[in-house]
C-alpha positions in Angstrom: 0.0 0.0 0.0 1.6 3.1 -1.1 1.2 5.9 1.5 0.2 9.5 0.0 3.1 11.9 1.1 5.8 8.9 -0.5 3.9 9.7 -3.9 4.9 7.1 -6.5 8.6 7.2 -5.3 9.8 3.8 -5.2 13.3 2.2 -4.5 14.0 2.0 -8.2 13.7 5.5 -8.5 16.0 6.3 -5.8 18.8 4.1 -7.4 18.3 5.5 -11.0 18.7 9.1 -9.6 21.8 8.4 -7.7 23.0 6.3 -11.0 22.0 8.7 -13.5 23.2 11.5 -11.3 26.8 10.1 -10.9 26.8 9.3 -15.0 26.3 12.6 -15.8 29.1 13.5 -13.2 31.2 11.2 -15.2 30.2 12.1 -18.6 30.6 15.7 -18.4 32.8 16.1 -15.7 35.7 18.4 -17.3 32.7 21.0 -18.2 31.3 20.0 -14.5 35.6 20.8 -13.0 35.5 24.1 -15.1 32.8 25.4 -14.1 33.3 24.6 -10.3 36.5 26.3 -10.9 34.9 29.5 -12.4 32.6 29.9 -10.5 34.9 29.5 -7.3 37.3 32.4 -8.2 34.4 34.3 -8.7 32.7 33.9 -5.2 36.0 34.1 -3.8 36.7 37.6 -5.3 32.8 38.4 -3.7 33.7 37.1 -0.5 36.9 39.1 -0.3 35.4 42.1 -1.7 32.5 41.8 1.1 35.1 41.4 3.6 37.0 44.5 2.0 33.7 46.8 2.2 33.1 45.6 6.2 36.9 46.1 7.0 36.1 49.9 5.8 33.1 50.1 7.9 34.0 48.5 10.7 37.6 50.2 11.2 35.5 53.3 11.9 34.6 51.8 15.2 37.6 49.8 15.4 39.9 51.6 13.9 42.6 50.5 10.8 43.5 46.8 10.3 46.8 45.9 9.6 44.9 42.8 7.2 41.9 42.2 5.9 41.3 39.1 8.1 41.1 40.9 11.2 38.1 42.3 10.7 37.1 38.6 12.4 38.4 39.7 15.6 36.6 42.5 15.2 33.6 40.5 14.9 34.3 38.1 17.4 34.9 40.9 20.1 31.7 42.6 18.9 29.8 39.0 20.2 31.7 38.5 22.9 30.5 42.1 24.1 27.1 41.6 22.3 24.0 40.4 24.7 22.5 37.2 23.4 19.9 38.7 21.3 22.7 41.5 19.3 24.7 38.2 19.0 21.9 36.3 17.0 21.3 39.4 15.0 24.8 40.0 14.4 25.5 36.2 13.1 22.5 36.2 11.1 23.3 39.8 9.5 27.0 38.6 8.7 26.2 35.1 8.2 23.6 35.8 5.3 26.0 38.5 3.9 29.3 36.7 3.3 27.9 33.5 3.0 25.8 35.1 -0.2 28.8 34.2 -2.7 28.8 31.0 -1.9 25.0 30.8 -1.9 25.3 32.2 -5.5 27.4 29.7 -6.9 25.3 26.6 -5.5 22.2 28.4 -7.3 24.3 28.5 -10.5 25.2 25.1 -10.3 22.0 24.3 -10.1 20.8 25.9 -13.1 24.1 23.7 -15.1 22.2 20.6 -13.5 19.0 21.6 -15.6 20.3 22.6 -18.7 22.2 18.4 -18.7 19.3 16.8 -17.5 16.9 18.7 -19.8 18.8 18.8 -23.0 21.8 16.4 -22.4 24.6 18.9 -22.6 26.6 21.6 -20.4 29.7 23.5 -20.6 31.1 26.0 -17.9 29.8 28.9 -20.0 26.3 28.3 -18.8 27.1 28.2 -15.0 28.6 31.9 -15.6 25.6 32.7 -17.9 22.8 31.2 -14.8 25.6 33.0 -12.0 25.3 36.7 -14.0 21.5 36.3 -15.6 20.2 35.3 -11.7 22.6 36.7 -9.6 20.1 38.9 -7.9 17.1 36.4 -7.7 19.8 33.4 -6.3 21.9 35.9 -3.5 18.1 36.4 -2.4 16.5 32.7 -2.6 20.2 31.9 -0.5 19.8 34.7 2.1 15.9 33.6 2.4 17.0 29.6 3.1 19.9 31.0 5.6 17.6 33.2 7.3 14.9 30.4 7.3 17.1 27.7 8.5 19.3 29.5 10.8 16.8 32.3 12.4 14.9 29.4 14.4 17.8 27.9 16.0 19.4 31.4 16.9 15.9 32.4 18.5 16.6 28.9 20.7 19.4 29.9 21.6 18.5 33.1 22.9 15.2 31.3 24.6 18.0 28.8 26.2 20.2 31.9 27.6 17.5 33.6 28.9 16.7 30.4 30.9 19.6 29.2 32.2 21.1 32.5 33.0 24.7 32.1 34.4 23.5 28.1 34.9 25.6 25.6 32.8 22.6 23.1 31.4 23.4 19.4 32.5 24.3 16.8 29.7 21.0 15.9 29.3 19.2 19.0 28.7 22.4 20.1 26.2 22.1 17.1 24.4 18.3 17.8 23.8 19.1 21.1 22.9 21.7 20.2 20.4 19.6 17.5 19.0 16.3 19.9 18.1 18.8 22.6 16.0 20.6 19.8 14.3 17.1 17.9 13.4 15.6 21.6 12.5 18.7 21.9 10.5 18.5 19.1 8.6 14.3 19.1 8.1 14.0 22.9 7.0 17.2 22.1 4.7 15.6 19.1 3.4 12.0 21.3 3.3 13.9 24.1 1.1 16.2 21.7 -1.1 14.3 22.4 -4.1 14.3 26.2 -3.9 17.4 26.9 -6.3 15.4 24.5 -8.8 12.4 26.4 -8.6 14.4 29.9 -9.0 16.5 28.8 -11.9 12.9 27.3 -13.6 11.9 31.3 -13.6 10.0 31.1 -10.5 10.1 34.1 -7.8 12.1 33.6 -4.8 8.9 34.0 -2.3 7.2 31.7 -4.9 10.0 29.4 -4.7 10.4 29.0 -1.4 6.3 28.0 -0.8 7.1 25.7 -4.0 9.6 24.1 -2.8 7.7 23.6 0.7 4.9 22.6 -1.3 6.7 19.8 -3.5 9.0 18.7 -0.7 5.5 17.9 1.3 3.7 16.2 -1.1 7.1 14.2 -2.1 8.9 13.7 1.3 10.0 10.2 0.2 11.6 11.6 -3.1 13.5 14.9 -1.5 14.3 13.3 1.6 15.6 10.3 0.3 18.1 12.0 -1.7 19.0 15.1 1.1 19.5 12.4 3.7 21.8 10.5 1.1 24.0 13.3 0.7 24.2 15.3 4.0 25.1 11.5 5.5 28.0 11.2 3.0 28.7 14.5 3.9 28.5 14.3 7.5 30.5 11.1 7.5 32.8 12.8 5.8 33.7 15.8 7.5 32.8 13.6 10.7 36.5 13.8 12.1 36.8 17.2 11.4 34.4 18.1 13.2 34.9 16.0 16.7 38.1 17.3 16.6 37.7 20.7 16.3 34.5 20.7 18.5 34.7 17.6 21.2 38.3 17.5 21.7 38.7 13.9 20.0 42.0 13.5 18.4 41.7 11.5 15.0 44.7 12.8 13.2 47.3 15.3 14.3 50.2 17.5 12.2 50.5 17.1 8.9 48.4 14.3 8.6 45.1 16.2 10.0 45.7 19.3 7.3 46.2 16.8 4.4 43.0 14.9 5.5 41.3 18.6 5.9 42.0 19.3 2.3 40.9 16.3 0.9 37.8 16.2 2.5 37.0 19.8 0.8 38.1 18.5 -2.6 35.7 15.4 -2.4 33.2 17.2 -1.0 33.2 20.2 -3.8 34.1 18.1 -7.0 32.5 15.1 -6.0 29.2 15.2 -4.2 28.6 18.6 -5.0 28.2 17.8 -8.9 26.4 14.6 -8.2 23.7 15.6 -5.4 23.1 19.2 -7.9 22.2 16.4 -10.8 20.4 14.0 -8.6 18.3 16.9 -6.8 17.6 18.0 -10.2 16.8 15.5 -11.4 13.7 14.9 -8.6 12.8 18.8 -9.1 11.6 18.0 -12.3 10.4 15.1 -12.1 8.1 15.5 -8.8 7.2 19.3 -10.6 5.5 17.8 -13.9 5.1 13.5 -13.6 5.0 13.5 -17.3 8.5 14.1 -17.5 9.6 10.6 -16.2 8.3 9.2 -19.3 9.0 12.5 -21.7 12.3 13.1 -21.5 14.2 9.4 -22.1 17.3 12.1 -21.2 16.8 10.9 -17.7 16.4 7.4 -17.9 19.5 6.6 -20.3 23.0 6.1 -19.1 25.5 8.7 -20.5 27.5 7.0 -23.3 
């Protein structure tokens, strides 16, 4: 008995997106590298040029900076000095601006994905092409998901400092608290994976966002299948990086822990990057029009 919110989603479908999403990978993966590339040096020049613009503002209050990078001691002594609720505002505000580049780029990667599942074809041309044509309408749809994703666990935070006070919460009540933002994390991530999608189809970024609730909702077996896929690899991945930077468990050490660190990044960028974007594209346009499953023979065939 099929149950309403898993849609027609079946196993086989699951395995043929991951397949078809690592074939394309595979098949146009030196347009896939470029583009990656392109788009990279791109967002890093944002970033830098971000953090240029805030070192200016900022060394009004705190006067010159002998590099660019210290502007994040500036920010860190601004929260330190910040009450709870000015420190949420203050990660959210900075947060959504410098991590806009980077946002960017994923929605351009995204709109790549379409143009090889739709017509069977990409080059790196068409990432900078989707990264100038929708700069605006992506920097906005990224912002929206950061502020949507991050704003709820920032507001539990402030809700958990107001309770406790100058109280330490026992292991227990940290763990729960812990839990909840990393489950919201992952379901309002999951809930908005098919915003970028929707945005590089044409659709507004309000529109997209209650599209991509809406699709997500009616086809939780389909989105969630593949998000869960992908942040797991992901997590599993960067696993050891993060219990060691965060818990204090030593996995690697010297040399050995920075070569591990970069590695990690590579995979994570020029591997699963490319094949989640096809795969997620893949059940964006699928779960948007059913037809297309038996339409467009582009995403049934392996890449030859």
């Amino acid at each position: 008995m099929d149950v309403k919110w898993l849609g027609s989603w079946k196993t086989q479908d699951y395995v043929e997106t991951i397949r078809l999403g690592a074939s394309f990978t595979r098949r146009y993966y030196l347009s896939i590298f470029l583009a990656i590339l392109g788009v990279f040096a791109i967002t890093v020049s944002l970033f830098l040029l971000l953090l240029f613009i805030g070192s200016i503002l900022l060394s009004a209050v705190y006067g010159p900076f002998d590099e660019i990078f210290d502007v994040f001691d500036s920010i860190g002594d601004a929260l330190a000095q910040a009450s709870d609720v000015e420190a949420v505002g203050i990660v959210l505000f900075l947060g959504s601006a410098l991590l806009a580049p980077f946002l960017i780029a994923m929605g351009a990667l995204f709109g790549m994905g379409q143009e090889i599942m739709e017509s069977g074809s990409a080059s790196a041309e068409e990432v900078l092409l989707w990264y100038r044509q929708k700069f605006l309408r992506l920097a906005a749809g990224g912002i929206a998901q950061f502020l949507f994703i991050i704003g709820p666990i920032g507001a539990e935070y402030i809700l958990a400092a107001w309770y406790y006070g100058d109280r330490v919460p026992n292991a227990a009540s940290f763990t729960i608290l812990v839990a909840l933002a990393v489950f919201w994390f992952l379901l309002s991530s999951g809930m908005l994976s098919m915003v970028f999608p929707s945005i590089v189809d044409g659709t507004s970024v309000s529109s997209s966002i209650k599209h991509s609730l809406g699709l997500t909702w009616n086809n939780l077996g389909a989105v969630f299948s593949i998000w869960i896929t992908f942040s797991s690899l992901s997590l599993l991945l960067l696993g050891p990086i993060i219990f060691q930077e965060f818990a204090g468990f030593i996995f690697l050490t010297g040399a050995a822990y920075d070569l591990y660190v970069v590695l990690s990044g590579l995979v994570l960028i020029l591997m699963l990057l490319p094949v989640y974007v096809l795969s997620a594209t893949r059940v964006y346009l699928i779960i948007s029009d059913p037809n297309i499953k038996e339409a467009q023979e582009t995403h049934r065939k392996e890449p030859t």
